[in-house]
N, C-alpha and C positions, 0 to 999 in steps of 0.2 A: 671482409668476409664474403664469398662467395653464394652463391642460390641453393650449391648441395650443402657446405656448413650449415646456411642458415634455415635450411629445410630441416636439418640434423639437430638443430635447434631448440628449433618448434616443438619438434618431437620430444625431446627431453624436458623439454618445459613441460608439456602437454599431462604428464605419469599421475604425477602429486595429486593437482588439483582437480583433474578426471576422474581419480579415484576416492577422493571425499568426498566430489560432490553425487557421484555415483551411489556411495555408501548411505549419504543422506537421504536422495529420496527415496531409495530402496525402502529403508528403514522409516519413514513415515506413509508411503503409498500402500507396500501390504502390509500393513495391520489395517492401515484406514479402509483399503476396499476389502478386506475380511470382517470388518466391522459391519460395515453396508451390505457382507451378502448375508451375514445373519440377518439383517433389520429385513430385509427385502423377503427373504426366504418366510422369516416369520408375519411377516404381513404388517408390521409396524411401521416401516414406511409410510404404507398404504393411509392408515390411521393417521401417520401426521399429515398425509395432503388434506386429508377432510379436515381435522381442525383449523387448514389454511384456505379453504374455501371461501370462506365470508370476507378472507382481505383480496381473492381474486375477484371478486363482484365489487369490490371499489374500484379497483381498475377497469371492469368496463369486461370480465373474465368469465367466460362458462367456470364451475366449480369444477369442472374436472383436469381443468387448465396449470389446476395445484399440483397436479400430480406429473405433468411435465419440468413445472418448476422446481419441483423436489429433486427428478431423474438428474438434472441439469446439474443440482447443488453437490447430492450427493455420487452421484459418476460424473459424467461427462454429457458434451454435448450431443455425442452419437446416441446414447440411450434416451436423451428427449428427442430427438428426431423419430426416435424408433414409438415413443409412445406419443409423438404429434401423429403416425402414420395411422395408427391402430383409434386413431378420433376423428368426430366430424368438426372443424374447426373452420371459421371464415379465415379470408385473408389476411385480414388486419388485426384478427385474435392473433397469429402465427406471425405477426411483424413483430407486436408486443411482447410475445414468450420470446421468440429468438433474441433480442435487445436483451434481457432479462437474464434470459439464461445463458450469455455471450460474456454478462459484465458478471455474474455470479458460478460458473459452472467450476469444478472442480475444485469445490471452492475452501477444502479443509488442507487440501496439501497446496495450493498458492497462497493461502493465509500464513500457514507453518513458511514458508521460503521468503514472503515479505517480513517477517517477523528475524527468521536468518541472519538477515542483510539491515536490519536496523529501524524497521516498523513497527510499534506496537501490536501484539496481537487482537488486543479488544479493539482497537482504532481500526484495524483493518478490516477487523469481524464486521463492524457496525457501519465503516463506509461503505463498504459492499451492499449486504443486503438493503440499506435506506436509499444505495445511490440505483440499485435494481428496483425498485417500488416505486421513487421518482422517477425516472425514467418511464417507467410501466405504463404509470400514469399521466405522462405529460403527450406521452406518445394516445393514451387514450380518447386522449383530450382532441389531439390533431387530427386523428383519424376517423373519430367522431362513432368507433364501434360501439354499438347500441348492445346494453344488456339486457338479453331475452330474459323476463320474469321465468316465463314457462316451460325456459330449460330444463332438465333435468338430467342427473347423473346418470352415463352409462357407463362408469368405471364402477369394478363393482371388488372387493376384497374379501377375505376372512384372516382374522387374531389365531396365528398357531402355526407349528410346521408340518409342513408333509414331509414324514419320514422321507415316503416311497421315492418322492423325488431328490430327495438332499444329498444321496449319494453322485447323482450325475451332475448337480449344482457344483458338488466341490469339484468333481475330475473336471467341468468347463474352467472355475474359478482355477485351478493349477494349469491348467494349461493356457488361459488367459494373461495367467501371473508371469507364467515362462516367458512368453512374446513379448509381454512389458518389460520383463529384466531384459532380453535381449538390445530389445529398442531405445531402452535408456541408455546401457553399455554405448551402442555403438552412436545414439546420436550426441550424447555429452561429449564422448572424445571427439567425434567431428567437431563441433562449434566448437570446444577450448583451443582442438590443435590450430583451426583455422583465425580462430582469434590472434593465437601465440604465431604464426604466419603474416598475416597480417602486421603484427605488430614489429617483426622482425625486419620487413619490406617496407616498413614506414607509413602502408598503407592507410592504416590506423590513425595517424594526422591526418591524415588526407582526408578521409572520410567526415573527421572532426570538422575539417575548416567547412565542406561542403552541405553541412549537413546544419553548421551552426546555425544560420540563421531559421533553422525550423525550429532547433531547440529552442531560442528564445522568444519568440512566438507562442510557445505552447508550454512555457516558463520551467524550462527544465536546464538543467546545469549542461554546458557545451560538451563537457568532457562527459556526456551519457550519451553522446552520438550512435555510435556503435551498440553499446548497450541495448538502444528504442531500435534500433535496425534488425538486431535479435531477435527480440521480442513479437517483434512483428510478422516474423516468418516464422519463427518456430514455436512461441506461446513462452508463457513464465515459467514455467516446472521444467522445460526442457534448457531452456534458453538463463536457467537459474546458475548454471553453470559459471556463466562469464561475471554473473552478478557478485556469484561468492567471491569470486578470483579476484573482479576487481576492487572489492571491499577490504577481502584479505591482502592485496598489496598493497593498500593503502592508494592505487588511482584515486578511485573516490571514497570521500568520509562515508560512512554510516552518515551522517546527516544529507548529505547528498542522495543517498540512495532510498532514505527513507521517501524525501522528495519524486524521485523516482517512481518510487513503490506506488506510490500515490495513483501515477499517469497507467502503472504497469500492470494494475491490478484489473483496471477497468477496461482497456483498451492492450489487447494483445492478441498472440496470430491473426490478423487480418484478412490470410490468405484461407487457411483450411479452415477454421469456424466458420467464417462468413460464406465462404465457398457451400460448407454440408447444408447451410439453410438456403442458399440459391438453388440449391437440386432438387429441394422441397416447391419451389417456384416463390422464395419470399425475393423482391428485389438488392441488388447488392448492398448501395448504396442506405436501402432503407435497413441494414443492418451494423452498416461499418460506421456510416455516421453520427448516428447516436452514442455511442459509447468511445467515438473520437471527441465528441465535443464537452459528453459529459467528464472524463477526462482529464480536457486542457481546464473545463471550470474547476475542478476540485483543484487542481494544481496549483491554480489563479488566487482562489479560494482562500485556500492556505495560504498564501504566502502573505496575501493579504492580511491574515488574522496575525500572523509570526510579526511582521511587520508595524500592525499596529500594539500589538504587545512590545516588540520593543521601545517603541517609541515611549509609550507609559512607565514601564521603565525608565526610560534615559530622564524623561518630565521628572518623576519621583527621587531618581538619586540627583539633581540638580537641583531640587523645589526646597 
């Protein structure tokens, strides 16, 4: 087969599963950010970061620190940047929320996608935000930020909607919505067709052999080579694509990817998240690092706990 067949290939491979995985996040991201511009619009958001103030002050956190970790959870990482900008924050408060909201941001449609691909959804619910709070704090710990008693809140809310404004909420939220269906559309087919390229050029071992011994270092299955190289560039929701694909061919088990899920949940785009918090002036490395290492432990973690369960097992049907 030739480079134009197997271009011609690709492409054909590429229809099917571009367009499921298309269809899928379509169909969990707008409801979810319709859902979020209610909460927002109505000022309940708001309300939940204050009930989350008292666990920002164990990590060493002005309380109004809750309401970036919120923006993070429930949009993305651009709108906690946007309301780190609109605060008076040290440096090592904004190391802490970046780490935080890097390992938990978007965090209702990448929980829904690890759950897709053969993760528990409570399991994933519950690593996230405990593996965002250790972290939080461990980084608290290191950088030694001192909690001001006599800070005080200057985020300020009110419970209810402003009519006057909610008509130009929705025409931004539609016209926000439009750019994200485009964006999906055209970057899912990118990554599948160049996945299904790749695959076709053999390149895709290739990458396998070169890349294995990182996998096994950071205790992930070899054949998710490609897979973490995904991830890495382009984050899970986008890069969820190749995940489904290679699940749904059977590459890798659902148990393999749950595995996966694990490393992918907390440590993903490395390039553009890490990147928006350097432009804020937080250091790279003080952002990529932590949630690479928190990561390869849970990974570690678990296989250990899997490992030692079976062993108890194999004890008990022998004994």
């Amino acid at each position: 087969m030739n480079s134009i067949e197997k271009l011609k290939s690709a492409g054909i491979k590429t229809g099917k599963p571009a367009w499921l995985t298309i269809r899928f996040l379509i169909g969990i991201m707008i409801p979810i950010s319709l859902v979020v511009l209610v909460l927002d619009a109505s000022g309940i958001l708001f309300y939940v970061s204050v009930v989350m103030r008292p666990l920002m002050r164990i990590l060493g956190l002005p309380g109004e620190a809750a309401l970036v970790f919120i923006s993070a959870i429930f949009l993305n990482i651009y709108s906690a940047i946007a309301v780190i900008n609109t605060l008076h924050l040290s440096g090592g408060t904004v190391i802490i929320l970046a780490t935080m909201c890097c390992i938990a941001h978007n965090f209702f449609v990448e929980c829904i996608v690890a759950q897709k691909t053969g993760s528990s959804l409570i399991e994933i619910i519950v690593l996230r935000l405990v593996c965002a709070f250790v972290a939080g704090w461990l980084l608290h710990l290191i950088i030694a930020v001192p909690v001001d008693i006599n800070l005080t809140d200057t985020v300020s809310g009110s419970l209810g909607f402003n009519w006057a404004a909610l008509p130009e909420q929705l025409f931004e939220w539609l016209i926000d919505t439009a750019k994200l269906i485009v964006k999906i559309v055209l970057i899912i087919f990118a990554i599948i067709f160049l996945q299904k390229l790749l695959d076709e050029f053999g390149i895709m071992r290739f990458l396998g052999q070169i890349t294995s011994p990182l996998m096994r270092i950071i205790g992930l299955p070899e054949k998710c080579a490609y897979l973490w190289i995904v991830i890495e560039l382009v984050g899970l929701a986008y890069g969820s694509g190749v995940l489904i694909e290679e699940v749904n061919s059977g590459a890798i088990s659902r148990k393999e990817a749950a595995i996966f899920n694990y490393h992918a949940v907390m440590n993903h785009s490395q390039i553009e998240d890490t990147l928006l918090f350097v432009s804020i002036g937080v250091p790279y490395l003080w952002v990529a690092l932590p949630r690479f290492i928190v990561a390869v432990g849970v990974v570690w973690i678990r296989r250990g706990i899997e490992k030692l369960f079976h062993s108890r097992l194999a004890f008990k049907m022998h004994s």
